[in-house]
ZAMARGU-4260 file (C-alpha; in steps of 0.2 Angstrom, whole numbers, plus 5000, padded with zeros to 4 digits):
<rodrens>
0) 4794/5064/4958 | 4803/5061/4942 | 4793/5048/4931 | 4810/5040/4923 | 4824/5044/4937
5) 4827/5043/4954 | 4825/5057/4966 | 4820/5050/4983 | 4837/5054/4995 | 4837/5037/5001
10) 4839/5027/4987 | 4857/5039/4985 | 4860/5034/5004 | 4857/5016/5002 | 4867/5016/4986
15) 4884/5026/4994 | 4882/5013/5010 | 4882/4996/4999 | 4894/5004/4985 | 4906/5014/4994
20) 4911/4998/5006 | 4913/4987/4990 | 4922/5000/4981 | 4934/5001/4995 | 4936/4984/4995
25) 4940/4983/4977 | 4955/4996/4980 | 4963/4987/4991 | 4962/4971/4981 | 4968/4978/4967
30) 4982/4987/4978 | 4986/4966/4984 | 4986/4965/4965 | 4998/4980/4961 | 5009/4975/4973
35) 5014/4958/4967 | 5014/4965/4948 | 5027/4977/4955 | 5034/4964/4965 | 5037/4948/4953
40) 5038/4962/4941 | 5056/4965/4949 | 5064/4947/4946 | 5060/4947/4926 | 5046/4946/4915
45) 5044/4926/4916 | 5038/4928/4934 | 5026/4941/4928 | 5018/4931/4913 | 5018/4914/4924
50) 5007/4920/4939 | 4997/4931/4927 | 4992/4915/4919 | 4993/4904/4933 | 4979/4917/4938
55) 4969/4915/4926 | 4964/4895/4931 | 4962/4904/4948 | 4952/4917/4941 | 4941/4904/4934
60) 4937/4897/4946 | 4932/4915/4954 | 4920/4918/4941 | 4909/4903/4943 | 4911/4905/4963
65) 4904/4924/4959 | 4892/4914/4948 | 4885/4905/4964 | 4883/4919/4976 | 4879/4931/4965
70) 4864/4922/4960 | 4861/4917/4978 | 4860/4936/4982 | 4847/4938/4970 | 4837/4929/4981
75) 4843/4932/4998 | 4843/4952/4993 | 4822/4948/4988 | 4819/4938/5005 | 4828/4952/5013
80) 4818/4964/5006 | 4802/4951/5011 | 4809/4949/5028 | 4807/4930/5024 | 4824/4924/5035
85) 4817/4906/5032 | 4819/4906/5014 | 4835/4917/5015 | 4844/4904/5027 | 4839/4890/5014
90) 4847/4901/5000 | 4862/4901/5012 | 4864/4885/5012 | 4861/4879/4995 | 4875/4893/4989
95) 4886/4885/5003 | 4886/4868/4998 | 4888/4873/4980 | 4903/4883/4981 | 4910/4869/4993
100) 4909/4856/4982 | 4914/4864/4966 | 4931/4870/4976 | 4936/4850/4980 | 4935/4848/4959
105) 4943/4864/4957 | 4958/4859/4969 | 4958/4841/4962 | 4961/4847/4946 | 4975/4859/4952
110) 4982/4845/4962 | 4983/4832/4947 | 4989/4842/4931 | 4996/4860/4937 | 5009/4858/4919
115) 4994/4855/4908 | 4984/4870/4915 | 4999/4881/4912 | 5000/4874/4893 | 4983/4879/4888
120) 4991/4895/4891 | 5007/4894/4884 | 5022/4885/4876 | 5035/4891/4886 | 5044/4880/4894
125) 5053/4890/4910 | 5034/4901/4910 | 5026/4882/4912 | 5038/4878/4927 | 5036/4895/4937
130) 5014/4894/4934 | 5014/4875/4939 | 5022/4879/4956 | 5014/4894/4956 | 4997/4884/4957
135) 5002/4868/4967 | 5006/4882/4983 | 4989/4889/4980 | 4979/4873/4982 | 4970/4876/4998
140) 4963/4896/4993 | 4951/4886/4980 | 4942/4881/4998 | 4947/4899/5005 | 4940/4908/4991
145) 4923/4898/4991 | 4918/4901/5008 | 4925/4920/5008 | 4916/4925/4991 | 4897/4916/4994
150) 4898/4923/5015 | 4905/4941/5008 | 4890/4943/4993 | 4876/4936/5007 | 4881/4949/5018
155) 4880/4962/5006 | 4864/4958/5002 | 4856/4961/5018 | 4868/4974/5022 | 4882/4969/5031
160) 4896/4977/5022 | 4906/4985/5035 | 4915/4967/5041 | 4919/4961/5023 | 4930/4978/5022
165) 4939/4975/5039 | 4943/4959/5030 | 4949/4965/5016 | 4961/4979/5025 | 4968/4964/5034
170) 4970/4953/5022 | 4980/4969/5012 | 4996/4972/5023 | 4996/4953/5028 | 4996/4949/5009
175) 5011/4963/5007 | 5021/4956/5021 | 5020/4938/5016 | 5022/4944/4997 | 5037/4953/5003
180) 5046/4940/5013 | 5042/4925/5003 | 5046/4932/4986 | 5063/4940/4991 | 5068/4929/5006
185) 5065/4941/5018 | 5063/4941/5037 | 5072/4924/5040 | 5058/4917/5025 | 5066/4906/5011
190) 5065/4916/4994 | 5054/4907/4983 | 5050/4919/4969 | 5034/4918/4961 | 5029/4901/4973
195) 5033/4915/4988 | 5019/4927/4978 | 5004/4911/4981 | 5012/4909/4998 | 5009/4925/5003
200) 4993/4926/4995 | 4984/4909/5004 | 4992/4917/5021 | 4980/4932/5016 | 4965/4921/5011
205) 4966/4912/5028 | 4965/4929/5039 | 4950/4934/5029 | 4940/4919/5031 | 4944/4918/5049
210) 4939/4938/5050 | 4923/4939/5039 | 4916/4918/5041 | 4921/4921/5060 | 4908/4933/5062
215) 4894/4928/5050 | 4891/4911/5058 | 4897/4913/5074 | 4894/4931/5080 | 4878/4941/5069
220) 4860/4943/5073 | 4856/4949/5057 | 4852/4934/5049 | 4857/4922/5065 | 4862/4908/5053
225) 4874/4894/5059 | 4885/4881/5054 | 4874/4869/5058 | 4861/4878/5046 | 4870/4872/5032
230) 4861/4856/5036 | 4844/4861/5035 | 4832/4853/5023 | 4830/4866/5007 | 4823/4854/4995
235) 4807/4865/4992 | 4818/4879/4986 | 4831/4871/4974 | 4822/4873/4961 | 4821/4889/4963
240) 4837/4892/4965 | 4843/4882/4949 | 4828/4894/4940 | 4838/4911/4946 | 4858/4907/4950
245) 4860/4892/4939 | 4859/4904/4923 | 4870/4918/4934 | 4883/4903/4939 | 4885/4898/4920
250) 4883/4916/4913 | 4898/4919/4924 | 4908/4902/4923 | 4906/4902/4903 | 4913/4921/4906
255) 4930/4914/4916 | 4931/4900/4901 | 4931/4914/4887 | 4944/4924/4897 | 4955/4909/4899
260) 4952/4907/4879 | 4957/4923/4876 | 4972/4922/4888 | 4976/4907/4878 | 4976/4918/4864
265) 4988/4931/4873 | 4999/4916/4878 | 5000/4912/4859 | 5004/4928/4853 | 5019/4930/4865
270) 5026/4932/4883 | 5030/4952/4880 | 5010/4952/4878 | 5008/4942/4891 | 5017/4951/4902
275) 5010/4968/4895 | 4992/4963/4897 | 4996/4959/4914 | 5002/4977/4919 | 4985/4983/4910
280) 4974/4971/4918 | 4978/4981/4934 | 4975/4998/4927 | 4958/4993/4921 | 4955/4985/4939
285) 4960/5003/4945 | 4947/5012/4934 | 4933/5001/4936 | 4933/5001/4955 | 4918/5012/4958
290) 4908/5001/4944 | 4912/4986/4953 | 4903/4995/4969 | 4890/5001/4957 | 4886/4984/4952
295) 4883/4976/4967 | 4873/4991/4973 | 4861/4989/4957 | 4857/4968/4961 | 4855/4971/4977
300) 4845/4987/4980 | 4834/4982/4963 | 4831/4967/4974 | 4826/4974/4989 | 4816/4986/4979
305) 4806/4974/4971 | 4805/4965/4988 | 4797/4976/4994 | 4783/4978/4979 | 4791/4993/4971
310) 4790/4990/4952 | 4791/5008/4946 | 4801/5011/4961 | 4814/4999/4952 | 4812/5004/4935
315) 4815/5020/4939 | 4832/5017/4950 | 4836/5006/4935 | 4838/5020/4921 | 4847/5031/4936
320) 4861/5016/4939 | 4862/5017/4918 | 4867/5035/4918 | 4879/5034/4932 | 4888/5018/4922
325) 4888/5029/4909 | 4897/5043/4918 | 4908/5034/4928 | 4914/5023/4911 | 4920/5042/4904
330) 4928/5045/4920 | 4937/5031/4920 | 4944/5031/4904 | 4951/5048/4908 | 4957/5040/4925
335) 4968/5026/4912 | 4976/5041/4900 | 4984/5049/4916 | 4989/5035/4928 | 4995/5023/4913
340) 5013/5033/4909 | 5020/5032/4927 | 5014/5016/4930 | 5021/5005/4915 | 5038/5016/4921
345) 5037/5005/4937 | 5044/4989/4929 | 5057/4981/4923 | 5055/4973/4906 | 5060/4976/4889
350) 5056/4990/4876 | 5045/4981/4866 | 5034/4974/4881 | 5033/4994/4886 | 5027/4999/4868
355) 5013/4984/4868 | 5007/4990/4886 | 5004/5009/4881 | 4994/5002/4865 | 4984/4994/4877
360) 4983/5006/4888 | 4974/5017/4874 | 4961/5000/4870 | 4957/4998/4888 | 4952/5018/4888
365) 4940/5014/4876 | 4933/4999/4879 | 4931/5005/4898 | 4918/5015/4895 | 4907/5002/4887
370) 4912/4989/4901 | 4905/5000/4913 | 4888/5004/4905 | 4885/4983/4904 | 4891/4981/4919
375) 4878/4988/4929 | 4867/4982/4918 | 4872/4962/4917 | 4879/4962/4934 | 4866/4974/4944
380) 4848/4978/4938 | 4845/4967/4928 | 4851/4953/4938 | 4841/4960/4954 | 4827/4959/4943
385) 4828/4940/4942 | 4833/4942/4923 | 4845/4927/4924 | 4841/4920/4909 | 4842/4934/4897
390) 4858/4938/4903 | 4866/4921/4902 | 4861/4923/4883 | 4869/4939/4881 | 4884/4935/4892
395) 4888/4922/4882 | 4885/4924/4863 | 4892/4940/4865 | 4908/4933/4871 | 4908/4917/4859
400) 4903/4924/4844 | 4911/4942/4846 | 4925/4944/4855 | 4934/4926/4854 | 4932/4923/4836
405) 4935/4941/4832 | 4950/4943/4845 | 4957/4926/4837 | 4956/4935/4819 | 4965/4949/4824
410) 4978/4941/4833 | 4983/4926/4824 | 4976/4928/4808 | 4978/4947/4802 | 4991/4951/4818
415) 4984/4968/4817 | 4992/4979/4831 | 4990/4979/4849 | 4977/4991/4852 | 4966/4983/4838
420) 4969/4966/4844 | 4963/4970/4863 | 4948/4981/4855 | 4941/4964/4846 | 4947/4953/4862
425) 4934/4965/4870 | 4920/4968/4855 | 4909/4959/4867 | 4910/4973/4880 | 4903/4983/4866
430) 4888/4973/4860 | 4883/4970/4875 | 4883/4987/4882 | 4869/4992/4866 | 4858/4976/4871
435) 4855/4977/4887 | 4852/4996/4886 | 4838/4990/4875 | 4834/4978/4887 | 4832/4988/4903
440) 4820/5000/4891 | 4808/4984/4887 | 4805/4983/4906 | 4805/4963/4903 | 4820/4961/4914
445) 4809/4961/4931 | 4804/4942/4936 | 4792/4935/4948 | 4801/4924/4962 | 4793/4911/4973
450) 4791/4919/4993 | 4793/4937/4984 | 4779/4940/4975 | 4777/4957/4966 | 4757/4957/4968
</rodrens>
């Protein structure tokens, strides 16, 4: 066997069946996505800019939520690979309650001051209007999202990923029918323009919490976990749980805040930016699908690995998910260079917007490739290895000492072009792909955790 890669056939089998279903899912999120780009992108370019940047308070929200149960599947994938279904209900349940109470302050917030949000983006005033409707319709999918994002990332870990994809191919042609007739006041439906766009979307996020919490806690064996086991004592294991997802839940929410920073920054430079970053955001969506499924396939096969006692075994599997990041990141910044042309075609905005979004076009090629390497790094091995705290660290400063202040200089300061303003919004991507590289090397990133023990 090959000391520093992986040869064994069912490590490849075990990654295509966890990456592939999440991969596929991430299509046809992004296709949601697409379509009501395309779709808002039809009535002018202040519906684009203001649910992009309405979005982006969503999107924040969606960060620390992944922050949750991500670091909830670092455990649950452990326990899994332990066979310990007591701890992995507890883990369960702690995630729940988290995410649950963090959506009533994210939708109190949203509730209260929709116009402020919207100016920490921007100045504009008719932009401030559409984004504060925008948000007060979506409300309710701050609950939707919580309970959709914690269930989907438990069942991944233990291996459930066919249901989560049903879902999300459910939740795709409902989201385009209500985008579809609540945008352009079709099939007998008012049309409310870029409120119609969050219509459509909370009508998605209700069928796919019915499809995918339906069957976790009211139909699988797997687990056999309940409602009424979200009230089961877990006292004994909260400190282990702050130990390994609180570092993943503020790696990630600090993340969403610098990406509402740098939005703001966007917002300041100007809605033809705006609205050209918002056409690229998709395309770098497109090309970074199969790292998404990647990712998750490191944390949670690293963590069944280890699980199981395999240290080697997942040091080994950790330089072969390096590589494939690596290869995939080169792929995908070939992917951008051929799709970008036809799609910037598709909407209707003014010249200058179009210039801006093939300049970034070009910086989302290159930064791709970094993106993808530290990706499966940050958000797979080395967070299946327990290495919470290291990457909180490197999440982190790389974002507020790189990219932010750096992004900020280029923008405002220097107002260099485009392409080098979305590089230095990105420099973290950079940094970060060489560090943890280095990291991965060291070994150091694989942690002990309590009811899993390596020995």
């Amino acid at each position: 066997m090959n000391k520093y890669l992986e040869t064994d056939r069912n490590f490849y089998k075990k990654l295509v069946s966890i990456a592939f279903p999440v991969a596929a899912q991430s299509v046809i999120t992004t296709g949601v996505n697409l379509i009501d780009t395309i779709m808002l992108g039809q009535l002018n370019e202040t519906a684009l800019s203001a649910s992009s940047l309405a979005n982006q308070f969503i999107m924040l929200f969606m960060f620390v939520c992944m922050g949750i149960s991500m670091g909830a599947s670092v455990l649950s994938s452990r326990y899994w690979g332990a066979k310990n279904i007591t701890e992995l209900k507890k883990v369960i349940a702690i995630a729940l309650r988290f995410g649950l109470l963090l959506a009533a302050a994210f939708m109190a917030v949203n509730i209260a001051a929709p116009e402020w949000i919207m100016r920490f983006y921007i100045q504009d005033r008719d932009v401030i209007a559409a984004g504060a409707d925008y948000l007060r319709w979506s409300t309710i999918t701050y609950l939707l999202m919580a309970l959709t994002t914690v269930t989907t990332n438990i069942m991944r870990s233990v291996g459930l990923n066919r249901i989560p994809f049903i879902s999300a191919c459910c939740a795709f042609f409902i989201n385009i029918g209500a985008n579809y007739a609540f945008i352009f006041g079709k099939l007998g439906m008012p049309a409310m323009g870029v409120s119609g766009a969050a219509v459509g979307t909370v009508i998605a996020r209700i069928a796919e919490v019915g499809i995918i919490c339906g069957y976790f806690y009211l139909h699988d064996r797997t687990v056999n976990f309940r409602f009424r086991d979200l009230f089961i004592p877990c006292r004994d294991l909260i400190r282990e749980f702050f130990r390994i997802s609180v570092p993943v839940m503020l790696s990630d929410g600090l993340l969403g805040v610098g990406d509402n920073v740098l939005a703001a920054i966007m917002g300041r430079i100007g809605s033809n930016f705006v609205s050209a970053n918002s056409i690229t955001n998709i395309v770098s969506r497109v090309s970074t699908i199969f790292i998404t499924g990647l990712a998750y396939a490191g944390c949670f096969i690293t963590g069944q690995t280890l699980g199981e006692k395999n240290v080697e075994g997942a040091k080994r599997q950790g330089n072969t998910f390096l590589l494939l990041g690596l290869a995939i990141g080169l792929l995908a910044a070939v992917i951008i260079m051929v799709i970008s042309g036809p799609l910037i075609s598709f909407y209707k905005i003014s010249e200058e917007t179009i210039s801006i979004a093939r300049e970034l076009m070009l910086g989302i090629s290159l930064i791709v490739i970094f993106r993808s390497t530290n990706s499966i790094l940050t958000k797979g091995v080395l967070r299946g290895g327990g290495d919470t705290r290291f990457l909180l660290i490197s999440d982190t400063t790389t974002m507020w000492l790189a990219a932010i202040p750096l992004g900020a200089l280029a923008a405002l300061v220097l107002k260099l072009p485009p392409f080098w303003v979305f590089v230095f919004l990105h420099a973290d991507q950079i940094v970060k792909a060489v560090w943890c590289v280095f990291r991965l090397r060291s070994g150091k990133w694989i942690k002990k955790i309590r009811g899993a023990d390596l020995e």
